[in-house]
Structure formats: structure tokens, C-alpha cells
C-alpha positions in Angstrom: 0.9 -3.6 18.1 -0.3 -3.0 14.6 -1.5 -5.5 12.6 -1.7 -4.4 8.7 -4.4 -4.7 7.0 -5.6 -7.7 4.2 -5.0 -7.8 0.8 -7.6 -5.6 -0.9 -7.9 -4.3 -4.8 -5.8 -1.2 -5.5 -8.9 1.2 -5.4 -10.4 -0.3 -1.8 -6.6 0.0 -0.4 -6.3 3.7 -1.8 -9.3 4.1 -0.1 -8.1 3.0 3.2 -4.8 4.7 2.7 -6.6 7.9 2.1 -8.5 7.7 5.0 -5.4 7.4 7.1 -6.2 3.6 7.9 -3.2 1.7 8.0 -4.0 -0.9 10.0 -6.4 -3.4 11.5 -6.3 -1.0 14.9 -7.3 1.9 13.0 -9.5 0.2 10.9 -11.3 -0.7 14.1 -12.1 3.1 15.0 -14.3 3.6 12.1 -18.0 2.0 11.6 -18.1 -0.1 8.3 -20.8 2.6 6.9 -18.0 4.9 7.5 -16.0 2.3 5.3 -18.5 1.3 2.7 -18.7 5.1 1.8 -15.5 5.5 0.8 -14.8 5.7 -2.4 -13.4 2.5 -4.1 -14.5 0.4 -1.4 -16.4 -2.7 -2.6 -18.5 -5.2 -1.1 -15.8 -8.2 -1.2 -13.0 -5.6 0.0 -15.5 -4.7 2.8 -16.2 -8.5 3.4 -12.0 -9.1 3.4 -11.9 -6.4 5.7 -14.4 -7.1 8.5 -12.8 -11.3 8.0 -9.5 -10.1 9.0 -10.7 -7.6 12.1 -13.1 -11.0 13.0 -9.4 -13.0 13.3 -8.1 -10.6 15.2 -10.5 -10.2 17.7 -11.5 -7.0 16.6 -14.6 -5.7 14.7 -15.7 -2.4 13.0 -17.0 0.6 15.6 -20.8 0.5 16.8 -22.2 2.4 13.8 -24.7 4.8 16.6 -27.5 5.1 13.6 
């Protein structure tokens, strides 16, 4: 099942889309440093973002640093 992502600002969802997230599933593959680094991604996007995967039951990837 895929569950789309939040409402975001036009740069953070660029972002996402150019990383190839489309959803809260894929989202969940990637640490949030892995997120945070991208470019256009903001602290309240990030914040949205990690909310929604929360709701879901699902959370950003173990960052192994």
C-alpha cells in the first residue's frame, strides 16, 4: 500500500520527488540525515515529514552514524 506523502513547500516536495520518494514507504528507506541533506529540505518540512511516518507507524531508517 502506499501512503503519499504530507503537504510540504514546493522546494522540500521537489526535493523528495528528486530523490525518487513518493511516498511515506519510501520515505521510510532513507535516514532523515539522508533527508535533511537534500536540497530544499527545511526544518518544518523535515518535522511534517517524520509527523506523518509517526501516524503511520513508520519512522525514518536507523541513520548507522
Amino acid at each position: 500500500m502506499s501512503t503519499p506523502l504530507p503537504k510540504t513547500a514546493a522546494p522540500a516536495r521537489r526535493a523528495l520527488a528528486n530523490a525518487g520518494y513518493d511516498d511515506l514507504e519510501s520515505l521510510a528507506t532513507a535516514t532523515e540525515r539522508e533527508v535533511a541533506d537534500l536540497h530544499g529540505m527545511g526544518p518544518k518540512a523535515l518535522a511534517t515529514l517524520r509527523e506523518a511516518l509517526a501516524e503511520h507507524g513508520l519512522s525514518f531508517r536507523a541513520d548507522p552514524g
